[in-house]
BAKE-878526 format. One record per residue (C-alpha): residue number from 1; x, y, z; residue in one letter. Coordinates in nm, 3 decimals, always signed. Layout:
N
<r i="NUM" east="X" north="Y" up="Z" aa="A"/>
...
END
This chain:
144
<r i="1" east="+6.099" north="+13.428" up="+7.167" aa="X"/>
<r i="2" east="+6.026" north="+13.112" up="+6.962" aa="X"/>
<r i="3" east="+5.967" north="+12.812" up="+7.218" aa="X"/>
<r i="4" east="+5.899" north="+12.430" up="+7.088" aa="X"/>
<r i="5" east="+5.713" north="+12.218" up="+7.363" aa="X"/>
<r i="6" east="+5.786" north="+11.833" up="+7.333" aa="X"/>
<r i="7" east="+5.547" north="+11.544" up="+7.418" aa="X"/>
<r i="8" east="+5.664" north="+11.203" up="+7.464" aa="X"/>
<r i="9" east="+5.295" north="+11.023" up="+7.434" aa="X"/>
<r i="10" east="+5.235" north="+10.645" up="+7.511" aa="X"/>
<r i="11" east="+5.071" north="+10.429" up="+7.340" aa="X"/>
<r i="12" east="+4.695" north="+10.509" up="+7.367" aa="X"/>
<r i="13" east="+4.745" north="+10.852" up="+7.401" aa="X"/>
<r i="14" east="+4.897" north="+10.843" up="+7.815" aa="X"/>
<r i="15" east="+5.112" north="+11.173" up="+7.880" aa="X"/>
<r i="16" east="+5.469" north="+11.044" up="+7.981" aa="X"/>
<r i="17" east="+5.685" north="+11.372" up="+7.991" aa="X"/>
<r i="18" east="+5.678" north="+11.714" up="+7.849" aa="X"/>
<r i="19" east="+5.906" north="+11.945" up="+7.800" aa="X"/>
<r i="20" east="+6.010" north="+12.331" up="+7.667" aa="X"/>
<r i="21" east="+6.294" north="+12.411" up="+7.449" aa="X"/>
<r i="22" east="+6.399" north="+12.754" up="+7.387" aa="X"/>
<r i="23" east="+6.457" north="+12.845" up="+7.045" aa="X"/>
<r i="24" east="+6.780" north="+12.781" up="+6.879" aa="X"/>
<r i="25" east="+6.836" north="+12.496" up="+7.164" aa="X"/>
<r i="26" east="+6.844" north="+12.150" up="+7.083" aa="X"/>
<r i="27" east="+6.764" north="+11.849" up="+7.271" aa="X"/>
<r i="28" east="+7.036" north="+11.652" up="+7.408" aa="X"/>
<r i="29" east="+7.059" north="+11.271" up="+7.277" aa="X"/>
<r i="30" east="+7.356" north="+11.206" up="+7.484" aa="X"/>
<r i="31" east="+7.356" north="+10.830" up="+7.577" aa="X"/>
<r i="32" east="+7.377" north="+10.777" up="+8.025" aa="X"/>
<r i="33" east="+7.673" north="+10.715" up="+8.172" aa="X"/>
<r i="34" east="+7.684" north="+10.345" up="+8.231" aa="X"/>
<r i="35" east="+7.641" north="+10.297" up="+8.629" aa="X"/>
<r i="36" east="+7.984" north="+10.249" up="+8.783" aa="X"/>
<r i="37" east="+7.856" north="+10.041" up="+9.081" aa="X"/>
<r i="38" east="+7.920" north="+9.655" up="+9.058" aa="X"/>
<r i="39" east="+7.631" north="+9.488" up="+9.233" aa="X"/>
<r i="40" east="+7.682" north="+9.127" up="+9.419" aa="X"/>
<r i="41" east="+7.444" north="+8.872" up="+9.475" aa="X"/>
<r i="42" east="+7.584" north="+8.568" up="+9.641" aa="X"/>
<r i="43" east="+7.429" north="+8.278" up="+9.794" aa="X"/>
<r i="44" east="+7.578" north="+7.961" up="+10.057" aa="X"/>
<r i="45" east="+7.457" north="+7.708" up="+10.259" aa="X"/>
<r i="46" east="+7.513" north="+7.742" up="+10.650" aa="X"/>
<r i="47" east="+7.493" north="+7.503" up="+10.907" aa="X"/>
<r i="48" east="+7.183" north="+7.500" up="+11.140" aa="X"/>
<r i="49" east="+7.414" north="+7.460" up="+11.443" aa="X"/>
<r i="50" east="+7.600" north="+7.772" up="+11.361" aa="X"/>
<r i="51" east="+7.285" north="+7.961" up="+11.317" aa="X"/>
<r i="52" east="+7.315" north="+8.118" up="+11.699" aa="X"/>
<r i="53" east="+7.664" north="+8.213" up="+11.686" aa="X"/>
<r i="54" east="+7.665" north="+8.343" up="+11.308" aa="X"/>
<r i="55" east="+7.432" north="+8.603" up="+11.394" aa="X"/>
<r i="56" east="+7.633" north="+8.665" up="+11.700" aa="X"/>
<r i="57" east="+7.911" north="+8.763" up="+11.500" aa="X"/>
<r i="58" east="+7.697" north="+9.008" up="+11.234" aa="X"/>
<r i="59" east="+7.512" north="+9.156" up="+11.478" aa="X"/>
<r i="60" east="+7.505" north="+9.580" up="+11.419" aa="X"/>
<r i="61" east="+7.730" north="+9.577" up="+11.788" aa="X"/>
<r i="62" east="+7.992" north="+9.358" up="+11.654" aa="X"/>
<r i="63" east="+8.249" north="+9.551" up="+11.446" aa="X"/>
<r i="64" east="+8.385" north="+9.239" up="+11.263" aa="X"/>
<r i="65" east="+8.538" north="+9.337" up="+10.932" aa="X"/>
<r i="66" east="+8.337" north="+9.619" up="+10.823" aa="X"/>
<r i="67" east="+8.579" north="+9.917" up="+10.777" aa="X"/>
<r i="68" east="+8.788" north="+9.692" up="+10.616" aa="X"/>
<r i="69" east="+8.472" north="+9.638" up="+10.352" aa="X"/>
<r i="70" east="+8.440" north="+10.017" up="+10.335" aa="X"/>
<r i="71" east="+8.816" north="+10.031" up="+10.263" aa="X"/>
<r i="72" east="+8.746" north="+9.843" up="+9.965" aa="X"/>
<r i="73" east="+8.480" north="+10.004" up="+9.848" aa="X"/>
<r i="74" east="+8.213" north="+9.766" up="+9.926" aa="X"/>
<r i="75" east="+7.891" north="+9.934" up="+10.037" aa="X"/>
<r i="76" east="+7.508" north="+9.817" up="+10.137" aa="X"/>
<r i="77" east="+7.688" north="+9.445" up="+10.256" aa="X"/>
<r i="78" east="+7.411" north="+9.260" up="+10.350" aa="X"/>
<r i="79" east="+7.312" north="+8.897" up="+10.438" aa="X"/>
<r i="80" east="+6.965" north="+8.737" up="+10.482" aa="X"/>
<r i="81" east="+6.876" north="+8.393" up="+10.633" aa="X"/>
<r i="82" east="+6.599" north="+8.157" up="+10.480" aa="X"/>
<r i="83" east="+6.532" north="+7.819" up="+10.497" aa="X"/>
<r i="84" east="+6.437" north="+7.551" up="+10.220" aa="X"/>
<r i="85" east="+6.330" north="+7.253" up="+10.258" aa="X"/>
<r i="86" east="+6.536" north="+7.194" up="+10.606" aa="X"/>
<r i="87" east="+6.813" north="+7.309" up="+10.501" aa="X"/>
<r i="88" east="+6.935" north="+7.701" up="+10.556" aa="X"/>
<r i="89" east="+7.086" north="+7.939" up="+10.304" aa="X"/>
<r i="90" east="+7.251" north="+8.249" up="+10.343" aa="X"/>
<r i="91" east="+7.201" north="+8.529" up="+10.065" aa="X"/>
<r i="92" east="+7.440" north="+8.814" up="+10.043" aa="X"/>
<r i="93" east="+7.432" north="+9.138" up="+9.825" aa="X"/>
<r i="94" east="+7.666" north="+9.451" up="+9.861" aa="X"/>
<r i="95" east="+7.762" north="+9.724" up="+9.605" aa="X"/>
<r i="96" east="+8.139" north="+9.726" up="+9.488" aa="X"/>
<r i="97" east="+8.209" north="+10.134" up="+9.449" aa="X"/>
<r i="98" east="+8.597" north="+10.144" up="+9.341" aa="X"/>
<r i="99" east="+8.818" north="+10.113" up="+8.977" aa="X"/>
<r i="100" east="+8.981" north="+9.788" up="+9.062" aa="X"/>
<r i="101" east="+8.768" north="+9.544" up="+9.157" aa="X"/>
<r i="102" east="+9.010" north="+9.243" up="+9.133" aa="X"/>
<r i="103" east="+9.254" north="+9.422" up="+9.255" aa="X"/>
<r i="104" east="+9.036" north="+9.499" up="+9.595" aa="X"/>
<r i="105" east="+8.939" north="+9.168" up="+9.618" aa="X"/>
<r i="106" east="+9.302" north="+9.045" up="+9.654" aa="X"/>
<r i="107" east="+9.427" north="+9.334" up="+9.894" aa="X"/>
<r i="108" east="+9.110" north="+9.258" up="+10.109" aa="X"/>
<r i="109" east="+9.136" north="+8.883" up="+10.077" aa="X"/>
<r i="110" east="+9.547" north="+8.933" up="+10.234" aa="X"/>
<r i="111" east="+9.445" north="+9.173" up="+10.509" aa="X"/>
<r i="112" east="+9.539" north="+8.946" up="+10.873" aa="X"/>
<r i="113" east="+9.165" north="+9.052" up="+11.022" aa="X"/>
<r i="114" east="+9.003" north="+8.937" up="+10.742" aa="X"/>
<r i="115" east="+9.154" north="+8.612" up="+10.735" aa="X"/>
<r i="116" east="+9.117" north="+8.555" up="+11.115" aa="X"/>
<r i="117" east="+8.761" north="+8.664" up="+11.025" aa="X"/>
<r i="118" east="+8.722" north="+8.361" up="+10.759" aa="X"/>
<r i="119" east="+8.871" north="+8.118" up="+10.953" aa="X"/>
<r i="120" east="+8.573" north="+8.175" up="+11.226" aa="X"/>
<r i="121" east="+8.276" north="+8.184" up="+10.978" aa="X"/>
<r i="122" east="+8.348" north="+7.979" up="+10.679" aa="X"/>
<r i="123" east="+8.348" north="+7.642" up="+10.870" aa="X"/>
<r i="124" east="+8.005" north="+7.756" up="+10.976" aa="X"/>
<r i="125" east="+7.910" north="+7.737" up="+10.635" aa="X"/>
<r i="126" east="+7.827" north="+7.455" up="+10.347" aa="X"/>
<r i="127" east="+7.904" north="+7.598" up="+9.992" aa="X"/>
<r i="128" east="+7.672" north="+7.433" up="+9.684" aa="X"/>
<r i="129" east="+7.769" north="+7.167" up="+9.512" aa="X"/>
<r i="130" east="+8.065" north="+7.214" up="+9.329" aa="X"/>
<r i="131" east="+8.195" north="+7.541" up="+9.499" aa="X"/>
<r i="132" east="+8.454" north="+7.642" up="+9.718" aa="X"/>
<r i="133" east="+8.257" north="+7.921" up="+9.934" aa="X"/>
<r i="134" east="+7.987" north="+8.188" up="+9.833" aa="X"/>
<r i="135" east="+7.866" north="+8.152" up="+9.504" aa="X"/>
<r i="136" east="+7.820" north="+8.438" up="+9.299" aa="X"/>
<r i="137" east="+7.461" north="+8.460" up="+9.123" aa="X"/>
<r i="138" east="+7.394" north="+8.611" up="+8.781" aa="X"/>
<r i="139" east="+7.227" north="+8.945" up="+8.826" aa="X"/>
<r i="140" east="+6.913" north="+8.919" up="+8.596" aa="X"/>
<r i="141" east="+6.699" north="+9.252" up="+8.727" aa="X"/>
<r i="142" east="+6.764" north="+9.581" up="+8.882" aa="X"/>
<r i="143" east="+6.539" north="+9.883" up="+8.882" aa="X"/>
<r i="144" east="+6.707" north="+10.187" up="+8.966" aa="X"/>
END
């Protein structure tokens, strides 16, 4: 049996990947599926007298609005704290799963828990300049 072997060499010479094809096989050149998963970054300002109580509320033992997040397809929700100069940010990322983004967003956004929720923690927060609430950041990296 005929069998081709295929090098993919770097420059300088560097083995990157090798591989056997049987003969009368041919190598696939299929493009990758685009990833389906919707990634998140958002960023607000919170208020250093809610600091306490806002991590109250997120702590693992609270339930808050998770399953409803789940529901939705929204996966890996999580927030980070940091301050800069004096003043403290919040930094959320999660991973949006489902078909219908918009479409989640609007059925989550009506759900009476969540909007109990809101009306607790966004007055503990300070959107930037010119926003409403979170604001969405422009994804620039991700290594998979």
């Amino acid at each position: 049996m005929k069998m081709t072997i295929l090098i993919t060499l770097l420059a300088g010479g560097t083995l990157l990947a090798g591989a056997v094809i049987k003969s009368g096989e041919t190598q696939s050149t299929a493009t990758p599926k685009p990833d389906p998963i919707k990634r998140v970054g958002m960023v607000v300002g919170l208020r250093p007298e809610c600091i306490d109580e806002y991590k109250r509320l997120h702590a693992d033992s609270h339930a808050g609005v998770r399953d409803l997040l789940s529901k939705y397809h929204i996966r890996n929700f999580s927030i980070f704290l940091q301050q800069i100069d004096g003043k403290w940010y919040e930094f959320a990322y999660y991973e949006y799963t489902g078909s219908d983004y918009e479409g989640d967003m609007a059925r989550l956004a009506q759900e009476p828990r969540n909007i109990e929720w809101l009306k607790v923690c966004d007055p503990m927060q300070i959107p930037l300049p010119g926003a409403e609430g979170w604001t969405v950041m422009e994804q620039v990296y991700f290594n998979q």
